[in-house]
C-alpha positions in Angstrom: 88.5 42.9 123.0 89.2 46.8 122.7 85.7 47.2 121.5 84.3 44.7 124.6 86.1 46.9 127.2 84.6 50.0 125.3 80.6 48.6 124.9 81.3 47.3 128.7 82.2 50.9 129.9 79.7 52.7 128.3 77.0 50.7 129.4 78.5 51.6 133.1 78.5 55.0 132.6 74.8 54.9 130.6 73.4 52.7 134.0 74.6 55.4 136.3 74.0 58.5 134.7 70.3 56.7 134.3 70.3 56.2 138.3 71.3 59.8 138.8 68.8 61.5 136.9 66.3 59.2 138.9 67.5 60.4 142.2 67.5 63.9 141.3 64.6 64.3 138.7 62.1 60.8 140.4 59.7 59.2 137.3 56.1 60.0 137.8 54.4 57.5 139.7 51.8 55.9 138.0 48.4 56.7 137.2 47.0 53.8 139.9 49.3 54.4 142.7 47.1 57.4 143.2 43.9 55.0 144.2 46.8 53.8 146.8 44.4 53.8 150.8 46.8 57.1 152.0 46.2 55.3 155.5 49.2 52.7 154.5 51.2 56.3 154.0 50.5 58.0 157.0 51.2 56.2 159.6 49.9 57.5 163.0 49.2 61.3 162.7 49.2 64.3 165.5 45.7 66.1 165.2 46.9 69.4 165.8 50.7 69.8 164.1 50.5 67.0 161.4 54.2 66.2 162.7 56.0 63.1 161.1 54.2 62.8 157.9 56.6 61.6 155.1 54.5 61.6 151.9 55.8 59.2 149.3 53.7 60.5 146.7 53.0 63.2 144.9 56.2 64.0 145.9 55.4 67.5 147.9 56.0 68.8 151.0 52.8 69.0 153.1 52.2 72.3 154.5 49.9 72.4 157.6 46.6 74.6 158.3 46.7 76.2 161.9 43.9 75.4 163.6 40.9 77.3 164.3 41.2 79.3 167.0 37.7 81.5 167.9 35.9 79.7 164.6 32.6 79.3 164.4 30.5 76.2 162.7 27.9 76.3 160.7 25.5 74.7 162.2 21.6 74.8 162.9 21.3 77.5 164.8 24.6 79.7 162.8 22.6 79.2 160.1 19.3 80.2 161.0 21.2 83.4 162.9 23.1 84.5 159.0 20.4 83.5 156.8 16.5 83.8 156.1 14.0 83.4 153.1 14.3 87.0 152.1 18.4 86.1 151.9 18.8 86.3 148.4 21.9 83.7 148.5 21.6 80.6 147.6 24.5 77.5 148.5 24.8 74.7 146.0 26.6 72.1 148.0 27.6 68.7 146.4 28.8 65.6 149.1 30.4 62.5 148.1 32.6 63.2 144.9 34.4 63.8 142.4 32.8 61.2 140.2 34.0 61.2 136.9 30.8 61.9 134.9 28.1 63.2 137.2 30.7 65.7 138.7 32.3 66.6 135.2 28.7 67.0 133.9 27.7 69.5 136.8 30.9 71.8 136.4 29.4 72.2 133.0 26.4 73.0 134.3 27.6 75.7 136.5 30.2 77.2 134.3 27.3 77.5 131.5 25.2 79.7 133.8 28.5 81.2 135.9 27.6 80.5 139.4 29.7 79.0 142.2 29.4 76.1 144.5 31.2 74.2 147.0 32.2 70.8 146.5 32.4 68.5 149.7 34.7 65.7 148.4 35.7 62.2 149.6 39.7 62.0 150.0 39.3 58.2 148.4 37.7 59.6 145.6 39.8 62.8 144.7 42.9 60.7 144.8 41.0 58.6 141.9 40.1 61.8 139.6 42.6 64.5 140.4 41.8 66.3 137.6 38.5 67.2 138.6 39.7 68.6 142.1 41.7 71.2 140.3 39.1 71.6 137.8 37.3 72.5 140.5 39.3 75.0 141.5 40.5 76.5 138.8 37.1 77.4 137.3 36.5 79.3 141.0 34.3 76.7 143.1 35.0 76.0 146.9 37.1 72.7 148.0 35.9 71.6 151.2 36.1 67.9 153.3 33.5 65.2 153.4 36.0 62.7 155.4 38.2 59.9 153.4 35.9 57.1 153.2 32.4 58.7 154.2 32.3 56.4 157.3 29.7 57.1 160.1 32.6 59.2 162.5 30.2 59.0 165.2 30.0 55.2 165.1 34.6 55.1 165.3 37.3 55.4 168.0 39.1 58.8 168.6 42.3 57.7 166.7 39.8 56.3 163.4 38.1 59.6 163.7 41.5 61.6 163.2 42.3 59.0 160.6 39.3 59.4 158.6 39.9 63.7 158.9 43.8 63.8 158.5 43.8 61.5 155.7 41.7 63.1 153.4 43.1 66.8 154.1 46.3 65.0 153.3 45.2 63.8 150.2 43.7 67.2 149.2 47.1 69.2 150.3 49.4 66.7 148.7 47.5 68.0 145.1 47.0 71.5 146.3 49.7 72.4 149.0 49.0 75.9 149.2 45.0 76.1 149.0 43.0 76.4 152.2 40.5 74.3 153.3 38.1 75.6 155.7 34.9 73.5 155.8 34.4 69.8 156.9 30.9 68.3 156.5 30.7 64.9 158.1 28.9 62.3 156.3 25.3 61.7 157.2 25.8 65.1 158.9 26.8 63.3 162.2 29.7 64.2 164.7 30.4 65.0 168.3 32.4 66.8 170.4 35.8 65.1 169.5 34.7 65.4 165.7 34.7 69.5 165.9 37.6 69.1 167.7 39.5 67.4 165.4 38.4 69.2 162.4 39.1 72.4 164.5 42.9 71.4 165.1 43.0 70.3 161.1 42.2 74.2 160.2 38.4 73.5 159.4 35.3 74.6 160.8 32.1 71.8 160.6 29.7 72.9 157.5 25.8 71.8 158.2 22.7 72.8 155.7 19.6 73.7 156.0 18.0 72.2 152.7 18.4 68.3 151.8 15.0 67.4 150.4 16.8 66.2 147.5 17.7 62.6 147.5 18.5 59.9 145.6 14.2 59.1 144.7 14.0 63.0 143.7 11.7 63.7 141.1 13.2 66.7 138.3 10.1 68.4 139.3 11.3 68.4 142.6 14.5 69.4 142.0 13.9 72.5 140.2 11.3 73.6 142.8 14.2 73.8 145.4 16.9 75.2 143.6 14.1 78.1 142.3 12.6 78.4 145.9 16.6 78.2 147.6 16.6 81.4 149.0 18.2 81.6 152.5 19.1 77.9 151.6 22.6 75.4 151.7 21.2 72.6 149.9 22.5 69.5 149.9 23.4 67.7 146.5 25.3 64.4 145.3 27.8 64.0 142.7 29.0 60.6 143.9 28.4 57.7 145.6 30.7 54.3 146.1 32.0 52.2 144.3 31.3 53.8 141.3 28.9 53.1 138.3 29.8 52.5 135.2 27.5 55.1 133.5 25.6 57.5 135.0 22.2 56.8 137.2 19.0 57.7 137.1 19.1 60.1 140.0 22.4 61.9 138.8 20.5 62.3 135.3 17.7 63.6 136.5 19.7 66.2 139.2 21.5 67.2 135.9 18.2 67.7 134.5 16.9 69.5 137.2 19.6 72.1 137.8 20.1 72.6 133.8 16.7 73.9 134.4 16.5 75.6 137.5 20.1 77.8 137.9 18.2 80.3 135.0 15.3 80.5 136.7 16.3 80.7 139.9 19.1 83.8 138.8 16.6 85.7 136.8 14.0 85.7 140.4 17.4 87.6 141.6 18.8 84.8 143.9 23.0 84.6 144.3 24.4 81.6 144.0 27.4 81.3 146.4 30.3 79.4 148.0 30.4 78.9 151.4 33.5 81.1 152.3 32.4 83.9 150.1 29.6 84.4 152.8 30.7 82.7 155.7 34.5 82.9 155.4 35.0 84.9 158.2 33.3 82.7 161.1 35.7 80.5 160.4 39.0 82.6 160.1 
């Protein structure tokens, strides 16, 4: 019975000392809660302060971007006012990822000739491969917003709108808390007033192009000849699309084709490949 009482006890002791460390040091959650819709997290969200987010997970505080007060977008006509085909920068711009292998598979790409781009990602789809939103960051490109689920914003209500916006900055800060996002692109490059207004109260400023030839029927040949004649230009790429492959397609081969063969050339004609901000930054303070 001694030995009863004493087995009984230290199991007591072993289940709360167990319960404590959980309370104090939480386990990871698992890999899949991060595919988790963040909508079910949020709740209803202010579009200006962000007030009376709770994040369950990571478990981070979220800070909040001011908005931009004074910004100015990039649109059309900034565009054609900052840039010009004797500008000798050129913007590589990617929409729709991460995806796990065309976007892995580009990074390479751009590490291997050492130039910069800005990557316009899906919230949805960086909550599925975090690792490639710090990878990247840490090897020096631009984060920027593409919404969370690429819907048509111009086609939703005002609260779906801030939904779509909020949600996917969320998702971004809850990985990276302190890191500044400054650009949104909306998908299709659609919006309205209530769009810039909402990305302008999130922090960001709206991010157009001027180059988007290259689509999903784009020939390598084609390809190359805008990346070598990019000039002036903020072309428009993909690195993802929804739901994902299993392997890669034909178009993302032949855009990794096409880029493996044009960043060279393109650099050695005495173009400058750049991220948005690095040029831009201050329209959008």
């Amino acid at each position: 019975m001694p030995s009863f009482k004493k087995f009984l006890s230290g199991g007591v002791i072993a289940a709360f000392l167990g319960l404590l460390v959980n309370r104090v040091y939480p386990a990871a959650e698992p890999p899949v809660a991060r595919a988790r819709p963040v909508s079910s997290l949020l709740g209803s969200v202010d579009p200006v302060t962000l007030t009376g987010i709770t994040p369950s997970f990571p478990r981070i505080p979220l800070p909040l971007q001011p908005p931009v007060l004074g910004g100015v977008d990039l649109t059309q006509d900034t565009i054609r006012d900052w840039l010009s085909d004797r500008s000798p920068e050129i913007f590589l711009t990617f929409d729709d990822g991460p995806s796990p292998k065309a976007t892995a598979l580009i990074l390479d790409i751009l590490q291997a000739h050492d130039v910069k781009a800005t990557f316009f990602v899906l919230g949805r789809n960086a909550a599925m491969w975090p690792e490639l939103i710090e990878r990247i960051v840490a090897e020096g490109h631009e984060l920027a917003l593409h919404s969370y689920s690429h819907a048509n914003l111009t086609t939703l209500s005002w609260e779906q709108k801030k939904q779509e916006i909020a949600d996917g900055l969320a998702l971004l800060h809850w990985q990276l808390p302190n890191l500044r996002i400054r650009w949104f692109r909306p998908p299709y490059g659609s919006y309205d007033q209530a769009v810039v207004d909402l990305a302008h109260a999130h922090g960001m400023c709206i991010a157009m192009f001027n180059e988007i030839s290259i689509n999903s029927d784009s020939a390598v040949a084609e390809i190359v000849q805008t990346v070598v004649t990019g000039q002036g230009r903020i072309i428009v790429l993909h690195d993802g699309q929804w739901p994902r492959p299993a392997s890669l397609t034909a178009a993302e081969q032949r855009l990794l084709h096409g880029l493996a063969a044009s960043i060279g050339v393109a650099k050695a004609q005495g173009a400058e490949f750049k991220t948005l901000s690095s040029h831009f930054g201050n329209l959008c303070p």
